[in-house]
N, CA, C and O atoms as CSV, one atom per row, in Angstrom:
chain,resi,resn,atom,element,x,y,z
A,1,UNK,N,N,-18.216,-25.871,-1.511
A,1,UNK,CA,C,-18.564,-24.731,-2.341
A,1,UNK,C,C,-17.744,-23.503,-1.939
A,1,UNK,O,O,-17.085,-23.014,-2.856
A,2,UNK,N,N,-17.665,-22.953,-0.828
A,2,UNK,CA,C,-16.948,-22.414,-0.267
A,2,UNK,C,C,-15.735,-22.227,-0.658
A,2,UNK,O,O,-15.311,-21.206,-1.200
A,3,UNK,N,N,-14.866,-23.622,-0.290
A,3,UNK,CA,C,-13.996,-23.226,-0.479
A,3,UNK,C,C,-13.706,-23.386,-1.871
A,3,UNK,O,O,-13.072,-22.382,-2.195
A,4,UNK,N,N,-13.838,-24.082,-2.779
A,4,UNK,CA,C,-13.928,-23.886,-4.598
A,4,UNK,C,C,-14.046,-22.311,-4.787
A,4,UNK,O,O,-13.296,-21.786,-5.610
A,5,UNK,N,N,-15.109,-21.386,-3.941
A,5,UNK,CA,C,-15.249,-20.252,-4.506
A,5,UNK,C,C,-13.690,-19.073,-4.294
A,5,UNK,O,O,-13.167,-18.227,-5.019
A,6,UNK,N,N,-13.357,-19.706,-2.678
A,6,UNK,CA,C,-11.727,-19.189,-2.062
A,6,UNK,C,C,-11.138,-19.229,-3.014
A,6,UNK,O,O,-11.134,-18.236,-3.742
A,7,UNK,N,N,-10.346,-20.511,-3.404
A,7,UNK,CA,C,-9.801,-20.869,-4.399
A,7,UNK,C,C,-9.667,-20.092,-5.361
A,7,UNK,O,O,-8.669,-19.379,-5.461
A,8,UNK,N,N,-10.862,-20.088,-6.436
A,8,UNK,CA,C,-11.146,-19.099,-7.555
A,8,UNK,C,C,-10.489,-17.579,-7.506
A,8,UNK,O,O,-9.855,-16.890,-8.304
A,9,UNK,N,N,-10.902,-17.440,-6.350
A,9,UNK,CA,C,-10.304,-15.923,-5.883
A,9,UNK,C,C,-9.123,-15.734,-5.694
A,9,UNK,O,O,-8.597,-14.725,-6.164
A,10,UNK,N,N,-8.415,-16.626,-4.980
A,10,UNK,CA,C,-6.442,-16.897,-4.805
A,10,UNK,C,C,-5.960,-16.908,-6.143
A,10,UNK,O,O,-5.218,-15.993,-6.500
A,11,UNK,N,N,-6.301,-17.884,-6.997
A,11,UNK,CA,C,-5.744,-18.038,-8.702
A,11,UNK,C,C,-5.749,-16.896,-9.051
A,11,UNK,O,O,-4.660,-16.354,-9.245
A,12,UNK,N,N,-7.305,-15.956,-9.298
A,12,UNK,CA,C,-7.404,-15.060,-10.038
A,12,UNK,C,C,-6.347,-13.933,-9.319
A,12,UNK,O,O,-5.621,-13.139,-9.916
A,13,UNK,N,N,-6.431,-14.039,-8.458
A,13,UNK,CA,C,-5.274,-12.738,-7.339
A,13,UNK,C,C,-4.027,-13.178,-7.873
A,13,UNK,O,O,-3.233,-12.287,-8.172
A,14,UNK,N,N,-3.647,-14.501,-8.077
A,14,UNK,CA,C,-1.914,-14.773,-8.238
A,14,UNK,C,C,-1.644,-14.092,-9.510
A,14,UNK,O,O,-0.600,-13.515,-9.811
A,15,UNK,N,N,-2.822,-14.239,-10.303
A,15,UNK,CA,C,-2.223,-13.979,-12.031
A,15,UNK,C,C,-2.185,-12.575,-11.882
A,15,UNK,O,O,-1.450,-12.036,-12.710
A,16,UNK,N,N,-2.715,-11.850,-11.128
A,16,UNK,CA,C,-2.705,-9.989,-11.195
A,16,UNK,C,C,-1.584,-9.643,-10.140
A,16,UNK,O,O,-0.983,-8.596,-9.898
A,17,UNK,N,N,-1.552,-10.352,-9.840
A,17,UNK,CA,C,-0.526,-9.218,-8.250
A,17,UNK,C,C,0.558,-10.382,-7.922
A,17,UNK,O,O,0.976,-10.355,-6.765
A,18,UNK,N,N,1.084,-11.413,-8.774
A,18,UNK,CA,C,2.122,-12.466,-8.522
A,18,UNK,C,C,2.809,-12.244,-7.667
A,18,UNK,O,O,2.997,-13.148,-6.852
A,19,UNK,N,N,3.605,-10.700,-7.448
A,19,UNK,CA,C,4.713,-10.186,-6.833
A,19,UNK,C,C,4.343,-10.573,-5.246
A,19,UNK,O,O,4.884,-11.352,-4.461
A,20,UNK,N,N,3.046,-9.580,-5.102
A,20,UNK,CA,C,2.147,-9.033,-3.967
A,20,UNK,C,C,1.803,-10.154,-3.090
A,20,UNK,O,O,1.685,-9.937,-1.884
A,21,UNK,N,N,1.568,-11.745,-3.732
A,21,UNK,CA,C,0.959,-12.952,-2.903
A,21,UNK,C,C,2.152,-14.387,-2.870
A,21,UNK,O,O,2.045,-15.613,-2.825
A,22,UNK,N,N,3.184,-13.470,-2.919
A,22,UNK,CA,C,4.375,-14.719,-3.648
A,22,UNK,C,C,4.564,-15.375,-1.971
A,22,UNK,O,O,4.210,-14.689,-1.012
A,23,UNK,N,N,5.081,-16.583,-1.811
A,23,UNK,CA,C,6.140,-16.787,-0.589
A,23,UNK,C,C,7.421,-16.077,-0.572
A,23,UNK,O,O,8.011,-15.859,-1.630
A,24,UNK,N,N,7.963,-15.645,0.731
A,24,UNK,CA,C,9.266,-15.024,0.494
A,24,UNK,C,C,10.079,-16.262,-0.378
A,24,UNK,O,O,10.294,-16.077,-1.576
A,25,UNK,N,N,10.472,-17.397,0.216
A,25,UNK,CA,C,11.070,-18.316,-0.205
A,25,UNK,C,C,10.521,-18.141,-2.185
A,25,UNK,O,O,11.420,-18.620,-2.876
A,26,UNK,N,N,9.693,-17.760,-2.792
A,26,UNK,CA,C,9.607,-17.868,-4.221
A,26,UNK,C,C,10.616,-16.639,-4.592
A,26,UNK,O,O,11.589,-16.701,-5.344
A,27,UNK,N,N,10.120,-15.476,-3.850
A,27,UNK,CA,C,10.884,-14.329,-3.967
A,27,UNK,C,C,12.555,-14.428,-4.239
A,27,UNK,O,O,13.254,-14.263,-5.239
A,28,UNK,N,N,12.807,-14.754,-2.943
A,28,UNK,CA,C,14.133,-14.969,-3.039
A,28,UNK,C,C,14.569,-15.833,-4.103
A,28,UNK,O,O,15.618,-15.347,-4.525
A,29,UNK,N,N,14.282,-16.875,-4.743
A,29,UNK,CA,C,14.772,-17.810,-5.358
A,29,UNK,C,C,14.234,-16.863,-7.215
A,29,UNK,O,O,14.493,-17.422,-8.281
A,30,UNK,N,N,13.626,-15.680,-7.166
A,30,UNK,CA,C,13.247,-14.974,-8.125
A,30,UNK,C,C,14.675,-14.331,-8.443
A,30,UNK,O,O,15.248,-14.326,-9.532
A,31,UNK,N,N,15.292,-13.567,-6.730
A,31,UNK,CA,C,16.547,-12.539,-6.782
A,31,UNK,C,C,17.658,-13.637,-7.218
A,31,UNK,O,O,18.402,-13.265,-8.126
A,32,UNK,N,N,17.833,-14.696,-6.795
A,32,UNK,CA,C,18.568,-15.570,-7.077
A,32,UNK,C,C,19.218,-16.276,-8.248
A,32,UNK,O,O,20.343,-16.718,-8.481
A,33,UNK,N,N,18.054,-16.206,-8.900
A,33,UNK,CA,C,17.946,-16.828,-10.452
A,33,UNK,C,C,18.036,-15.331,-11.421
A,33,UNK,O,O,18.186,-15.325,-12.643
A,34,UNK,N,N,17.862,-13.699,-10.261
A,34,UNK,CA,C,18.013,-12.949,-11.582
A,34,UNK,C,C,17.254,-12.576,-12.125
A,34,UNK,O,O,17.458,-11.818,-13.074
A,35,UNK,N,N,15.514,-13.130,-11.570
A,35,UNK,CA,C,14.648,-12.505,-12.569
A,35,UNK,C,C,14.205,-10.992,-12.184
A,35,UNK,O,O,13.828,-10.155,-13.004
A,36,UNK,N,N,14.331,-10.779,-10.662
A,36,UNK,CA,C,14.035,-9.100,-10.695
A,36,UNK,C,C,15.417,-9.244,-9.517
A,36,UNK,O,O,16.154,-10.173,-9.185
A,37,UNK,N,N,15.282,-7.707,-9.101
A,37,UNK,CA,C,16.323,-7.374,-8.244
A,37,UNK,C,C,16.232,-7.451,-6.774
A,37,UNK,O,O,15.157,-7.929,-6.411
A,38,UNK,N,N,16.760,-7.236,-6.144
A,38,UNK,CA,C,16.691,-7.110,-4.356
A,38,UNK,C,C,15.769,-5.573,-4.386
A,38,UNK,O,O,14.694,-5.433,-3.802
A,39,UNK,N,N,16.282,-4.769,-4.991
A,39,UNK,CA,C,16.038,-2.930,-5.000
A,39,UNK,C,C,14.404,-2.973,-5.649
A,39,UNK,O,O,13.452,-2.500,-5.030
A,40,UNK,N,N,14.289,-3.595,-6.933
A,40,UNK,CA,C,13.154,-3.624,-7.792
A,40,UNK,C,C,12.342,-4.095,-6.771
A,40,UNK,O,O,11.305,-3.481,-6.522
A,41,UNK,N,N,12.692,-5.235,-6.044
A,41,UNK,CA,C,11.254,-5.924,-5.414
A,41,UNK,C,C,10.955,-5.176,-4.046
A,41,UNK,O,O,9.960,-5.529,-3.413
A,42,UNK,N,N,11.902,-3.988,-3.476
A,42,UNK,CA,C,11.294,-3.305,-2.435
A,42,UNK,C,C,10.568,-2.150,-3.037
A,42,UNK,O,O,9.442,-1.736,-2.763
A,43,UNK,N,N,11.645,-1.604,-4.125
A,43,UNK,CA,C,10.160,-0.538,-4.666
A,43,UNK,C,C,8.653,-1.205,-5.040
A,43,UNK,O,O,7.630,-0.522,-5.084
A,44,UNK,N,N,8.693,-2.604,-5.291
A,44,UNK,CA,C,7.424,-2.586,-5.890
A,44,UNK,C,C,6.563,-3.027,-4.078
A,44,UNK,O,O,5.357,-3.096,-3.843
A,45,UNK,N,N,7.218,-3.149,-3.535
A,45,UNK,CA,C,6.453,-3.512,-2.242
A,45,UNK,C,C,6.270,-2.261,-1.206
A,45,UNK,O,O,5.519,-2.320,-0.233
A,46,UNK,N,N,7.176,-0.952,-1.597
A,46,UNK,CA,C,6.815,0.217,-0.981
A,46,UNK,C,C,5.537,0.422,-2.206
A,46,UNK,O,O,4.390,0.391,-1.760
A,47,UNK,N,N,5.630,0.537,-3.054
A,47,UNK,CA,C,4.351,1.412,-4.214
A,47,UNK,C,C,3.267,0.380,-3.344
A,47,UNK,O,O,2.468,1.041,-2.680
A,48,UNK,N,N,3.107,-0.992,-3.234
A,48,UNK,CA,C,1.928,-1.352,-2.722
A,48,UNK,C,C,1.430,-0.901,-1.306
A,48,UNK,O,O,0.234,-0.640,-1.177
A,49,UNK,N,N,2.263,-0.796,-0.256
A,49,UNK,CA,C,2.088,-0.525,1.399
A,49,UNK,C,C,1.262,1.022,0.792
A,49,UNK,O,O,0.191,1.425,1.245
A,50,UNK,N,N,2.045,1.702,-0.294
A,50,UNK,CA,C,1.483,3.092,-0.356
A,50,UNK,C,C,-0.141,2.360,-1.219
A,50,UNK,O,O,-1.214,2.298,-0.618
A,51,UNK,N,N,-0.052,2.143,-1.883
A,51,UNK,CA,C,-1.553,2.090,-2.837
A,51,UNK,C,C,-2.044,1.420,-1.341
A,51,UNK,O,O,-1.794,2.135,-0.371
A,52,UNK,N,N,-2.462,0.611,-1.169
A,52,UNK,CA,C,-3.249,-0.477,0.164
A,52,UNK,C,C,-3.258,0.192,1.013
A,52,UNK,O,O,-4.344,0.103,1.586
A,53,UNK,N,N,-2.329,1.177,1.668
A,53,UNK,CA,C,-2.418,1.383,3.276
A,53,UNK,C,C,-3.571,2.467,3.296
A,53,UNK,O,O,-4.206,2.550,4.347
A,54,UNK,N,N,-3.827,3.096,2.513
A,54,UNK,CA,C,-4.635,4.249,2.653
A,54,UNK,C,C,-5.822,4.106,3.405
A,54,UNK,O,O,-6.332,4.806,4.279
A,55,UNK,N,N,-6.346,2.389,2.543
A,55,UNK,CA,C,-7.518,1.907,2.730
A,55,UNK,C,C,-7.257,1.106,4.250
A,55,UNK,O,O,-8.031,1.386,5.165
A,56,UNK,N,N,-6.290,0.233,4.462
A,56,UNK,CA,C,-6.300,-0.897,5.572
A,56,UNK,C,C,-5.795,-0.180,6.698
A,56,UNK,O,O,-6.147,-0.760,7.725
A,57,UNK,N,N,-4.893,1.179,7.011
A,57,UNK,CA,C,-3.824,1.663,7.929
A,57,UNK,C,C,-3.094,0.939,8.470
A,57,UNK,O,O,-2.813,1.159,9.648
A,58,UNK,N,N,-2.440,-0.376,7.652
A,58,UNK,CA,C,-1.739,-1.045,8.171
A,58,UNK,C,C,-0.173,-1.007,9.124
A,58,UNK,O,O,0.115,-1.533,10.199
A,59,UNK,N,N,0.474,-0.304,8.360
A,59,UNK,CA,C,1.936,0.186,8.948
A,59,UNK,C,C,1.344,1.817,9.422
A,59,UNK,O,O,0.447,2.620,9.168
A,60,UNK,N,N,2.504,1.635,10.248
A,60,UNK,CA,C,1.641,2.909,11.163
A,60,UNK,C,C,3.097,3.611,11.330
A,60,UNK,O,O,2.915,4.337,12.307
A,61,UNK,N,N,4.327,3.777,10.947
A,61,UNK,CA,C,5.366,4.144,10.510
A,61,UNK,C,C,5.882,3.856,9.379
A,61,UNK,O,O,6.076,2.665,9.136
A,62,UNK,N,N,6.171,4.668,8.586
A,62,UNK,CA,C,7.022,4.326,7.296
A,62,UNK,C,C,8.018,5.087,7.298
A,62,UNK,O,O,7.942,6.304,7.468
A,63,UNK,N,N,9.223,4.352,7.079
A,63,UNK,CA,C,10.641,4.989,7.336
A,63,UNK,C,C,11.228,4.617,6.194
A,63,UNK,O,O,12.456,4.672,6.267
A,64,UNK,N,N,10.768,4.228,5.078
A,64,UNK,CA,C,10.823,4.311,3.606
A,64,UNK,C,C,10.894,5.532,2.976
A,64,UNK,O,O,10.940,5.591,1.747
């Protein structure tokens, strides 16, 4: 039950935030093929460290 309910929650997370839960290895093979950029996929991963960190204080330097 448990984990069926995990599950549920990973799917529903992939379809909203694809970028946010990808493997690097998908990533790269994204820049590769062309579908976003090297530049595009760090801005969208600085806008998240900024939206998320507020709440988690995860990085504790940003030199971004």
């Amino acid at each position: 039950m448990f984990m069926t309910h995990y599950l549920e929650k990973v799917i529903k997370r992939r379809k909203n935030d694809e970028l946010g839960i990808s493997f690097a290895t998908e990533l790269a093979a994204k820049i590769r093929g062309g579908a976003i950029s090297a530049i595009a996929l760090t801005e969208y991963f600085i806008e998240r460290i900024e939206r998320f960190d507020k709440d988690i204080n995860a990085v504790v330097v940003k030199t971004f």
